[in-house]
DODREN-578180 format. One record per residue: residue in one letter; x, y, z of N, C-alpha, C, O in turn. Coordinates in nm, 4 decimals, always signed. Atoms other than C-alpha are relative to their C-alpha. Layout:
// DODREN-578180
resn A | n.east X | n.north Y | n.up Z | ca.east X | ca.north Y | ca.up Z | c.east X | c.north Y | c.up Z | o.east X | o.north Y | o.up Z
...
***
This chain:
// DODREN-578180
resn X | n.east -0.1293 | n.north +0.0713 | n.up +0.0070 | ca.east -1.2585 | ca.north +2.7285 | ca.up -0.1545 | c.east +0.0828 | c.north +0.0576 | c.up -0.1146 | o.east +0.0507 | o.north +0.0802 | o.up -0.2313
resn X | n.east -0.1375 | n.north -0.0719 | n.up +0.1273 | ca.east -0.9390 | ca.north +2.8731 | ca.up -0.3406 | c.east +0.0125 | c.north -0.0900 | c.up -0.0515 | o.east -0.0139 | o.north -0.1933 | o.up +0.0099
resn X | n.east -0.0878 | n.north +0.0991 | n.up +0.0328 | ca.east -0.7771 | ca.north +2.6731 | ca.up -0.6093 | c.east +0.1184 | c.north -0.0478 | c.up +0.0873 | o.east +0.1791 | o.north +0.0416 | o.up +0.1463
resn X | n.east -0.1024 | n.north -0.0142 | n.up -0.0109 | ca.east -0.5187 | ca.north +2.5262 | ca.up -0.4958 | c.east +0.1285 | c.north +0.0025 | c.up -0.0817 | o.east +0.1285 | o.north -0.0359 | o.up -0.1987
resn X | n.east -0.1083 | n.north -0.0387 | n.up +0.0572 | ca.east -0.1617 | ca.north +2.6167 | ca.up -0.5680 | c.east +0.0518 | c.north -0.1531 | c.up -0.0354 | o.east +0.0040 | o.north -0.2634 | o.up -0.0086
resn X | n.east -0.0715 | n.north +0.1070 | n.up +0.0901 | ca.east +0.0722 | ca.north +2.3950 | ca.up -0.7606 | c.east +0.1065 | c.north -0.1232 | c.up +0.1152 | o.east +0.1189 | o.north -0.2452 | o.up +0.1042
resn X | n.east -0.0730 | n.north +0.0586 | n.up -0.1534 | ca.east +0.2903 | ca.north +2.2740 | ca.up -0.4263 | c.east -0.1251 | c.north -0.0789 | c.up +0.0635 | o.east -0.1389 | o.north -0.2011 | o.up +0.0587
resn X | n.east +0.1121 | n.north +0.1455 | n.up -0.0487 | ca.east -0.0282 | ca.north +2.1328 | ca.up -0.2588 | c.east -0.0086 | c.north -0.0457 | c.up -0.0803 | o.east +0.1083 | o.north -0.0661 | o.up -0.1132
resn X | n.east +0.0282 | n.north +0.0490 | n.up +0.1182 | ca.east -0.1389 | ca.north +1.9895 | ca.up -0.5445 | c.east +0.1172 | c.north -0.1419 | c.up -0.0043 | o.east +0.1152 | o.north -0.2517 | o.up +0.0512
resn X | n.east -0.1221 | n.north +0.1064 | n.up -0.0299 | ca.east +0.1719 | ca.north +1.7902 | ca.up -0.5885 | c.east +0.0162 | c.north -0.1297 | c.up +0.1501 | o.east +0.0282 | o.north -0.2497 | o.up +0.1748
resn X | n.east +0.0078 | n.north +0.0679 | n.up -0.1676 | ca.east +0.1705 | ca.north +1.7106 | ca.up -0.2164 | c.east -0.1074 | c.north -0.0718 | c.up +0.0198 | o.east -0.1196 | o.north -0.1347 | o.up +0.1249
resn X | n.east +0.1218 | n.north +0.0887 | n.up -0.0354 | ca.east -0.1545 | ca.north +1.5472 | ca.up -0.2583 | c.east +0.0638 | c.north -0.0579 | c.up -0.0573 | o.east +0.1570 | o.north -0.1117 | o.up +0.0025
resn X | n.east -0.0582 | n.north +0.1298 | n.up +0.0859 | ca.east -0.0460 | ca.north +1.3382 | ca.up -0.5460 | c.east +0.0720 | c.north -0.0549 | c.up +0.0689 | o.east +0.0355 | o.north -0.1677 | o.up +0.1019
resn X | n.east -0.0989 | n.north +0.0694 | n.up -0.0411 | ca.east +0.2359 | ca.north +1.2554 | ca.up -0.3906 | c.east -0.0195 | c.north -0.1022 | c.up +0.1153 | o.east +0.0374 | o.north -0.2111 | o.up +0.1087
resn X | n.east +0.0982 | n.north +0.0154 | n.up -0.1453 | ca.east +0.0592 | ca.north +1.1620 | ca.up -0.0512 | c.east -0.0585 | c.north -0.1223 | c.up -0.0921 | o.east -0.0063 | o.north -0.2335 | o.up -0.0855
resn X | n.east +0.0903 | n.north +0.1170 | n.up +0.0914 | ca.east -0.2052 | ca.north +0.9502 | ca.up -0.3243 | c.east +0.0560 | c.north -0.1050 | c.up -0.0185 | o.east +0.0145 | o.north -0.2130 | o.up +0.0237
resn X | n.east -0.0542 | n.north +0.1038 | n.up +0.0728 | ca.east +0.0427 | ca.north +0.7643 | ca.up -0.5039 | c.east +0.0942 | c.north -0.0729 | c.up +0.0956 | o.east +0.1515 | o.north -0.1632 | o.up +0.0346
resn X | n.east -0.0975 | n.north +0.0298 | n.up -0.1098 | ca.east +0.2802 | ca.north +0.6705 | ca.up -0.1367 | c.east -0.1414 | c.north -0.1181 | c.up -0.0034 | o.east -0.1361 | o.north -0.2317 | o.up -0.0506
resn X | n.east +0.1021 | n.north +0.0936 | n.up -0.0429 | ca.east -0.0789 | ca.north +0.5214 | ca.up -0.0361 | c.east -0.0388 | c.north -0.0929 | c.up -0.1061 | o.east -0.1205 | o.north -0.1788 | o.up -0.0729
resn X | n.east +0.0395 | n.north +0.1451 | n.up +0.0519 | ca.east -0.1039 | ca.north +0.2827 | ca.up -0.3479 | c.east +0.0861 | c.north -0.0543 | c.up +0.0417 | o.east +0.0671 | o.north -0.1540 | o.up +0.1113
resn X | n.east -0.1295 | n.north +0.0392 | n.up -0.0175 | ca.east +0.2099 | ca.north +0.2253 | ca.up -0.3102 | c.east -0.0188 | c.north -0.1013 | c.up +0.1357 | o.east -0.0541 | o.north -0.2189 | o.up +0.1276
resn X | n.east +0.0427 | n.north +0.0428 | n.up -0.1128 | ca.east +0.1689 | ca.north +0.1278 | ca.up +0.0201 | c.east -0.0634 | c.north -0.1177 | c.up +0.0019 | o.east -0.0155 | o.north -0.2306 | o.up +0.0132
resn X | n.east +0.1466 | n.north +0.1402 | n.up +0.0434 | ca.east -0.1744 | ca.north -0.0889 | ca.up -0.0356 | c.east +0.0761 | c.north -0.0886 | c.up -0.0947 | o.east +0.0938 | o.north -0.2056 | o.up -0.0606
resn X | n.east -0.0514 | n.north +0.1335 | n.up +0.1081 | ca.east -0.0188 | ca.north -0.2855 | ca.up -0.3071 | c.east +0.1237 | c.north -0.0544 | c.up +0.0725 | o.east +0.1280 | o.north -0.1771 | o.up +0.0635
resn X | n.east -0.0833 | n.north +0.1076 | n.up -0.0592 | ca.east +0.2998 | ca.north -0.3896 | ca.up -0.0997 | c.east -0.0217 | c.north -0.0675 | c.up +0.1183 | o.east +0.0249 | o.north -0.1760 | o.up +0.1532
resn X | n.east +0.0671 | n.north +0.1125 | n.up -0.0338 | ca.east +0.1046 | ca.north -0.4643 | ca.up +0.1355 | c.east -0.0813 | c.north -0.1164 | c.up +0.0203 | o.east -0.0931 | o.north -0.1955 | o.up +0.1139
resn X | n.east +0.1045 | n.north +0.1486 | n.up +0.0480 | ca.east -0.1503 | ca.north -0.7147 | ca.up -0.0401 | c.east +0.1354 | c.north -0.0817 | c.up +0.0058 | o.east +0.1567 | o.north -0.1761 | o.up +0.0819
resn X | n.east -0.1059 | n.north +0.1153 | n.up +0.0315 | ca.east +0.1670 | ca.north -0.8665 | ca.up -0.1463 | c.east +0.0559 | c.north -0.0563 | c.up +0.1480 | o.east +0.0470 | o.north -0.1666 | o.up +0.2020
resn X | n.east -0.0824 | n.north +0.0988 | n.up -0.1614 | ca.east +0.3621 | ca.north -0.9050 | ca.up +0.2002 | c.east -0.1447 | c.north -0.0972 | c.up +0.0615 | o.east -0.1435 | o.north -0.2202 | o.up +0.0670
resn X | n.east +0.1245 | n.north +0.0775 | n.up -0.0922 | ca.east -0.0087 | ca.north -1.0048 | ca.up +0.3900 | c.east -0.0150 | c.north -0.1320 | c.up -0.1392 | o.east +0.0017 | o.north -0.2353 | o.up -0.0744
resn X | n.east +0.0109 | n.north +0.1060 | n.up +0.0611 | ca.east -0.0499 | ca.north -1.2733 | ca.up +0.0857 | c.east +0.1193 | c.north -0.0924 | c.up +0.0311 | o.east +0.0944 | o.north -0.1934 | o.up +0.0969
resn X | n.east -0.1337 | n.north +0.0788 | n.up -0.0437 | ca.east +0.3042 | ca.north -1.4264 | ca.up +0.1288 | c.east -0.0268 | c.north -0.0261 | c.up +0.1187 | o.east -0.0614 | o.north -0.1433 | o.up +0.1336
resn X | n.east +0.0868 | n.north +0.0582 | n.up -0.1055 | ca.east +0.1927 | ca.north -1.4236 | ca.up +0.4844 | c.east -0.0594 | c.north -0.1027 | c.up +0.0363 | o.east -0.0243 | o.north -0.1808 | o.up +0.1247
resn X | n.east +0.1514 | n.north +0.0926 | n.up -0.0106 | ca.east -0.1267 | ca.north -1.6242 | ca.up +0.4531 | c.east +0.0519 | c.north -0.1029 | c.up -0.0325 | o.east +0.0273 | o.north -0.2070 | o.up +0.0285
resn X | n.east -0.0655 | n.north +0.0950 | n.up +0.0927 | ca.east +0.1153 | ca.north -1.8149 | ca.up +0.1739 | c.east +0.0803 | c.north -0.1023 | c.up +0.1379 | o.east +0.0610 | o.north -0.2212 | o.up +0.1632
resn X | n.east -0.0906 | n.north +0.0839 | n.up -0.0960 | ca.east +0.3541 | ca.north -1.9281 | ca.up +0.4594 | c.east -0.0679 | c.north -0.0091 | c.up +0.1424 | o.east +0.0154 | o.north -0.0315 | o.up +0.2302
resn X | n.east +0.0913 | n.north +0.0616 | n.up -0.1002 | ca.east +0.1243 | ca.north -1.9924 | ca.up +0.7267 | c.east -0.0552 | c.north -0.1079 | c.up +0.0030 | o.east -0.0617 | o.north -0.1900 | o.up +0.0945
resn X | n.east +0.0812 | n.north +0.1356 | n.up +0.0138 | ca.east -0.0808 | ca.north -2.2386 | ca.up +0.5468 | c.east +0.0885 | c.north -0.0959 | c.up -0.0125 | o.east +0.0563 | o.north -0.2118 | o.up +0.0138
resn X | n.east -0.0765 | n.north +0.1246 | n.up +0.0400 | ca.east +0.2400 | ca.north -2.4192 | ca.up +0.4423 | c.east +0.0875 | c.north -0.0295 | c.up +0.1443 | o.east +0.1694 | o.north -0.1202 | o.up +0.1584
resn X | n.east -0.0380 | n.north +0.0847 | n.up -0.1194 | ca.east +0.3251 | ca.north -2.4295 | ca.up +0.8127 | c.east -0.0817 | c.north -0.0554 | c.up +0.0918 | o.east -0.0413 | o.north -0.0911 | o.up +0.2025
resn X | n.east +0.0845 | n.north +0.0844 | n.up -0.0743 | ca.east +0.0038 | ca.north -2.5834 | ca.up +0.9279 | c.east +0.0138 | c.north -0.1075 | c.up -0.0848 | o.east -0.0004 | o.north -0.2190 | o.up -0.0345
resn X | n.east -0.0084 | n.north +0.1420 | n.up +0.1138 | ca.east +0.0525 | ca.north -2.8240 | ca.up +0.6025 | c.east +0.1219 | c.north -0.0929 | c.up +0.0819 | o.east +0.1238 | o.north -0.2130 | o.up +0.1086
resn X | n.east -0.1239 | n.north +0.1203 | n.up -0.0431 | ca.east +0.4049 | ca.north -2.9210 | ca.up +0.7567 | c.east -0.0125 | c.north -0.0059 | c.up +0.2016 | o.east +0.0851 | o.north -0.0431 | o.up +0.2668
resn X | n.east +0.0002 | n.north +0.0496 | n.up -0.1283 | ca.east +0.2681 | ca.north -2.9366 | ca.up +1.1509 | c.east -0.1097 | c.north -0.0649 | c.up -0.0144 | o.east -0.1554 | o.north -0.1304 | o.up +0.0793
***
């Protein structure tokens, strides 16, 4: 395996840090979710 060059490299990171990115807004939306679900079985 070659090193890789400085362009992939980047392109991973970049790729890496989309996918926290990602994962963390979606804990948040799927929690708000769960959040307003339960408070519409609370109010049916």
């Amino acid at each position: 395996m070659s090193i890789p060059n400085t362009d992939s490299y980047l392109h991973l990171v970049s790729i890496h840090t989309m996918m926290i990115v990602n994962h963390t807004v979606w804990s948040i939306l799927k929690s708000d979710v769960e959040l307003c679900f339960a408070y519409m079985k609370l109010l049916c």
